[in-house]
N, C-alpha and C positions, 0 to 999 in steps of 0.2 A: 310766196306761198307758206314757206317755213314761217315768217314775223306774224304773218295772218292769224297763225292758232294763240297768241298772245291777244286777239281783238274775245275770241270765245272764254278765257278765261279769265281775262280782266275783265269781263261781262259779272261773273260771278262774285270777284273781290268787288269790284262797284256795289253789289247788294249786300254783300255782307259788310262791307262801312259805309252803307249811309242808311239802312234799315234794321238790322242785326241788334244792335245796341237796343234802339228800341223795343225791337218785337221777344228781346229775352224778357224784357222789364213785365212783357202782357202775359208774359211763360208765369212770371211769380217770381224772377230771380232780382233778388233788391239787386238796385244800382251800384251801390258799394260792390256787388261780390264780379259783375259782368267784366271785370278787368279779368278776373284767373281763368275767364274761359277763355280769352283771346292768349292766355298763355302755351298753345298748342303749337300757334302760329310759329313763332321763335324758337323753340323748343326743337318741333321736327324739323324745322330749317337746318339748325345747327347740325341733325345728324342724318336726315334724309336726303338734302341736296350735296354732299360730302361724297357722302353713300353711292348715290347714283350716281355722281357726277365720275367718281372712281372704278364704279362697274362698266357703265358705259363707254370710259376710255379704253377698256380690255376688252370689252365684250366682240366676239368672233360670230355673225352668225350672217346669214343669205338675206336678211330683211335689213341686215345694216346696223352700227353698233346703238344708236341715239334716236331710230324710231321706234324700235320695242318698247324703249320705257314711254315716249310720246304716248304712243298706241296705248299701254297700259296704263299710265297716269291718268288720261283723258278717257276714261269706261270708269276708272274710280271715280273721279270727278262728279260725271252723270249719278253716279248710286248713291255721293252721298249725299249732295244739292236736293234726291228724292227723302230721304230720311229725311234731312233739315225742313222742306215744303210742308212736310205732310206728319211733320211730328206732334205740331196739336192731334189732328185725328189719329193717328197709330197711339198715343196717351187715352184718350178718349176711350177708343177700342179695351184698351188696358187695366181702364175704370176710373180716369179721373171724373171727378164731378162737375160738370159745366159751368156751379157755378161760384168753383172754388177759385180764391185770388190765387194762391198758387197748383200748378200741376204738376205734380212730382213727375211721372211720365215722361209725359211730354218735355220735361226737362231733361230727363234721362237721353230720351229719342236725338232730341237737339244738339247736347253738346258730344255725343255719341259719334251723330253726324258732320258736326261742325270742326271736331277735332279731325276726324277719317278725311275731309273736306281739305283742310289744310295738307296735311301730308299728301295726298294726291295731287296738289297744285303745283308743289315743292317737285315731285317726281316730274311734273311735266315739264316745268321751268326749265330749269338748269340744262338739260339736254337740248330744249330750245336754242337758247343761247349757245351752249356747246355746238349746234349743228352749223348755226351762224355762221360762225368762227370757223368751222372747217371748208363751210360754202366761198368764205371769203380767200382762201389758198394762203393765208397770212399775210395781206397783203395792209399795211395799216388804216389806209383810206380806204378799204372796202370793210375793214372789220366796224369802223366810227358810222358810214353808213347803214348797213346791216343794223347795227345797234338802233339805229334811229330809226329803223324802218322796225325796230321790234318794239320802239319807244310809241312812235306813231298809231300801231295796231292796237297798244295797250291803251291808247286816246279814244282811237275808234270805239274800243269793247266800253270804255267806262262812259263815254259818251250817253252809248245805246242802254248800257244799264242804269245810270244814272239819271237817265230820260225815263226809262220806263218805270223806277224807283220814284219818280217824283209826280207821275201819273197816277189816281189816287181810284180813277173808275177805268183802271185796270183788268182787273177780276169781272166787269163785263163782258170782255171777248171771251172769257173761261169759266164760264157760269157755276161748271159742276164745282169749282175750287172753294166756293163760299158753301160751307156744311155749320152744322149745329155747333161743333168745337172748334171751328176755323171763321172769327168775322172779318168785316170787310179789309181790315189789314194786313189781315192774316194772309186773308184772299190773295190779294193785293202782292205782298210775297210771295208766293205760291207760284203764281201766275208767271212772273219775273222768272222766279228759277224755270220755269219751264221751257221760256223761250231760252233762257243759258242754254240748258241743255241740250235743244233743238240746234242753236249756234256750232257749239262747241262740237258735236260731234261732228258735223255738216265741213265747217272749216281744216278739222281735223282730218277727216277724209280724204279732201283735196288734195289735202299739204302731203300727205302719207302715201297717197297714188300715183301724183305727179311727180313727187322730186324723192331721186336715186341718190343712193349715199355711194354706187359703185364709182370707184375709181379716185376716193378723195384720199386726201395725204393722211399715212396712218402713223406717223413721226412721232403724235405725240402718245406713243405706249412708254409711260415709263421709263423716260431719257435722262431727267434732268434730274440734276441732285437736289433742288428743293421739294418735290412731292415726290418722289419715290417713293415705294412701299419696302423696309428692310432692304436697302441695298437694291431693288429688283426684283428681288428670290420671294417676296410675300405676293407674285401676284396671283388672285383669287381669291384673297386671304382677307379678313379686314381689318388686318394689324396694321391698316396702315395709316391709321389714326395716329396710333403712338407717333410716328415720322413725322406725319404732317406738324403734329403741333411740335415735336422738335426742331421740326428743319424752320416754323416759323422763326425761330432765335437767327437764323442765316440768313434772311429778306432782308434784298438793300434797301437802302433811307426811303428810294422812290417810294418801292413798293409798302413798305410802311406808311409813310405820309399817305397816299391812297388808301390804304385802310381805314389809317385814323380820321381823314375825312368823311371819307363813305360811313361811318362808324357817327362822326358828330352830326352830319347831316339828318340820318335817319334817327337819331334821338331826339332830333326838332320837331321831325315831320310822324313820326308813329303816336303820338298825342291827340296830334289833329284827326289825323286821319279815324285815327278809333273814337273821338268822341268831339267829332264835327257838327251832325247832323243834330246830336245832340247837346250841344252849346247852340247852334240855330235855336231849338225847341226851348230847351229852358233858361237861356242868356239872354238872347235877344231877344225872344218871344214872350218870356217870361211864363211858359205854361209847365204843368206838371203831368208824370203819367195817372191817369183813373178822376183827373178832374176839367173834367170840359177834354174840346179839340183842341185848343190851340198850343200844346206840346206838337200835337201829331200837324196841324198845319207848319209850325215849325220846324218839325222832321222834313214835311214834305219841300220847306223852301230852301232848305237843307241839300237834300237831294237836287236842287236844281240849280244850288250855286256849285255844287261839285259838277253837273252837267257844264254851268259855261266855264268852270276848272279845265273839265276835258277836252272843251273846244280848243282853249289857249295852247292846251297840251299839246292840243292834234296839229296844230299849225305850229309850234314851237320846235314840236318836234322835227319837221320838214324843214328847217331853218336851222338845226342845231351846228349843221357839216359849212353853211354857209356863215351863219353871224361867228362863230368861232375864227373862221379864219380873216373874217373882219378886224376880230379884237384882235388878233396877234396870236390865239391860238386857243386851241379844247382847254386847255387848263386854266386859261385868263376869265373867260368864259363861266365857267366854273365859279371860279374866286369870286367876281362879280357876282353871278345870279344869289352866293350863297346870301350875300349881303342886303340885297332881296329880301329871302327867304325870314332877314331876322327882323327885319324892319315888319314885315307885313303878320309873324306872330305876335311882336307888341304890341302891333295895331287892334289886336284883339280883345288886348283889357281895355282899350280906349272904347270900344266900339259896347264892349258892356258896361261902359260906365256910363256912355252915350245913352244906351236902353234902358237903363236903370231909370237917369234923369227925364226920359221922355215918357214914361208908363202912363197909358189912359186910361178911364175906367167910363163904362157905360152909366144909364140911367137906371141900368137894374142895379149897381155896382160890380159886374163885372168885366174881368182886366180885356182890354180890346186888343187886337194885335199893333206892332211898330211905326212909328210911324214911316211915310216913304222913304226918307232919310235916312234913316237906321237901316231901313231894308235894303234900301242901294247902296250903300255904305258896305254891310256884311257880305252881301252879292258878287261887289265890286275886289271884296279884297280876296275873295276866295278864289274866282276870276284869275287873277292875277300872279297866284301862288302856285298857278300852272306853266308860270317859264320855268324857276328853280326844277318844278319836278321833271319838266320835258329832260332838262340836263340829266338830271340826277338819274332816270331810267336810262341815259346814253351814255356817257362820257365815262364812267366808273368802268362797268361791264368791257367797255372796248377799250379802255388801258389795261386790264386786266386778260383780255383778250391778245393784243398787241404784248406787253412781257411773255406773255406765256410761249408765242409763236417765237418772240425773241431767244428763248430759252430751251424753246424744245417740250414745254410743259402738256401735260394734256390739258386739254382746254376745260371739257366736265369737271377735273375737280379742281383748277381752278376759278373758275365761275362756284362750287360749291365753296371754295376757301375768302374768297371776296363777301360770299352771302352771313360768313360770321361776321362781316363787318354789321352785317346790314340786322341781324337776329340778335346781339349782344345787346345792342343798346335797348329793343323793344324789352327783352326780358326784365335789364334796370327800370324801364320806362315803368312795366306794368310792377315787378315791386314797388315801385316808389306811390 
């Protein structure tokens, strides 16, 4: 029930990477600049999942230490998914002009909510996982399952949003969502957040009514000497920043190596992921925004190669506790898939060299979509680039989990201390 509230929120990351990119560019915000809004994401990583993951360890109260922020994370979530939906019309409202290319506003509304959107996500994660980890009693094959039943959910949700993201007569079932500042893609978004919203609270509930945090081991308050806050004596305090990042100078080889992988990995994979949908639309597709459909059919086959991304995922990740111990173990595993991972991003420049050489043009002159080739090709590779990730959402988290319990650590902020592995490199990513 706990891995479940990862199916309603990775509902929402699903639409914000495979539509978001897009629907900024219909906002008026050139292409060039849509990288420094996705820099909220890494940003509040670095200091919201720290944060909570460290409150949470301490926190004393009758509802349990890591469903309050659950419960609060997820009502943020909902509020700001509604700003993002509906920030054309709230612009509109404001006085942009319908039928201006850009909308300051509604730009405003957007990254307002987008940013507030990520930090709420940040709050709900980390405790997730921390609660995992206390469900599992420390035990190490229950904490790699667990992970994988959270890997699993997060297949599920991007699945479902990836599905519905690549469904274009969406905004059908949800008529009133298409208005005079909102068209049909917009719609289209709109619609999508709404069922997130409906999910996430829905899953949220269950997990929160049904499962008791009474009675679980409360070991990890501030035992150990690498996350300590001041010796112990700072707890409530959030000096305990300064410690963290000192005592990281103290982490053995493992747990470094573990970092630095999790750290290279996600500098592969934060690329793609922010500007997938769109390499679909103007790589392979070869369309642009404001000229013809075919960018937006793009986007949309886009979204549907990240849907059979998620299937690979969902069933990868059921498999991750068995094919590991096939190969000889989670960390061989690992090594493997990354190998994967590298092959099937260079396969990327081949596949738009592929498109390039294949480009059609009609009888009016113009550019026709890919041919099938190209299209199963790209389909194919995206497909496929869901084993790496099945790993990558398990195996890191439940080493990380497994030391901590080793140690005595609290789990929250280690899960937050693991997440700079995973926000450092998006931040380079998007400077660069």
């Amino acid at each position: 029930m706990v891995a479940s509230i990862a199916a309603g929120t990775q509902f929402g990351w699903a639409l914000q990477l495979s539509l978001l990119t897009p629907y900024i560019q219909l906002l008026g915000i050139p292409h060039t600049y849509a990288s420094f809004i996705w820099l909220c994401g890494p940003i509040s990583g670095m200091i919201v999942q720290p944060v909570v993951g460290y409150l949470s360890d301490n926190l004393s109260s009758t509802f349990g230490r890591r469903r309050p922020f659950i419960a609060v994370g997820s009502f943020l979530v909902v509020a700001a998914v509604i700003f993002i939906g509906f920030a054309a019309d709230i612009g509109h409202a404001f006085g942009d002009p319908l039928d201006a290319n850009t909308k300051p506003f509604a730009i405003v509304v957007f990254v307002v909510g987008f940013w507030y959107l990520d930090v709420a996500n940040n709050i709900v994660q980390g405790p997730c996982r921390a609660l995992l980890a206390d469900l599992s009693g420390g035990r190490p094959g229950q904490m790699r399952t667990a992970q994988s039943c959270y890997a699993f959910f997060m297949a599920v949700g991007s699945v479902l949003g990836n599905a519905a993201g690549s469904y274009s007569q969406l905004y059908t079932f949800f008529p009133f969502t298409k208005t005079e500042a909102c068209d049909v893609h917009c719609a289209n978004l709109k619609s999508c957040f709404l069922i997130s919203v409906a999910l996430l609270l829905t899953l949220t509930t269950l997990a929160l009514t049904t499962v008791s945090e009474k009675g679980l081991p409360q070991r990890d308050l501030l035992k150990n000497e690498y996350f300590s806050a001041a010796g112990g004596g700072g707890k409530g305090r959030l000096i305990f920043f300064g410690s963290m990042f000192e005592s990281l100078k103290d982490l053995p080889r493992s747990v470094w190596i573990l970092l630095m992988v999790t750290a290279l990995n996600w500098l592969a994979w934060f690329p793609f992921t922010l500007y997938g949908t769109d390499w679909m639309g103007r790589e392979v597709y070869g369309g642009a925004i404001g000229a013809g459909d075919l960018y937006h059919e793009g986007v949309h086959a886009g979204a549907f190669g990240l849907l059979l991304n998620s299937v690979v995922l969902c069933f990868m990740s059921l498999g991750v506790e068995c094919v590991g111990k096939w190969l000889g173990g989670p960390k061989r595993l690992w090594g493997i898939v990354n190998f994967i991972l590298a092959i099937c991003l260079a396969m990327t420049v081949f596949i738009t060299k592929m498109a390039d050489k294949s480009r059609r043009y009609g009888d009016d002159g113009q550019l026709l979509p890919p041919d099938t080739g190209v299209k199963i090709t790209a389909l194919v590779l995206i497909a496929v680039m869901g084993i790496p990730l099945a790993v990558l959402y398990s195996i890191p988290f439940a080493m990380a989990s497994i030391y901590s319990s080793n140690v005595g650590a609290g789990q929250g902020l280690s899960q937050g201390v693991l997440n700079l592995a995973i926000v450092i490199p998006q931040v380079k990513t998007i400077n660069f």
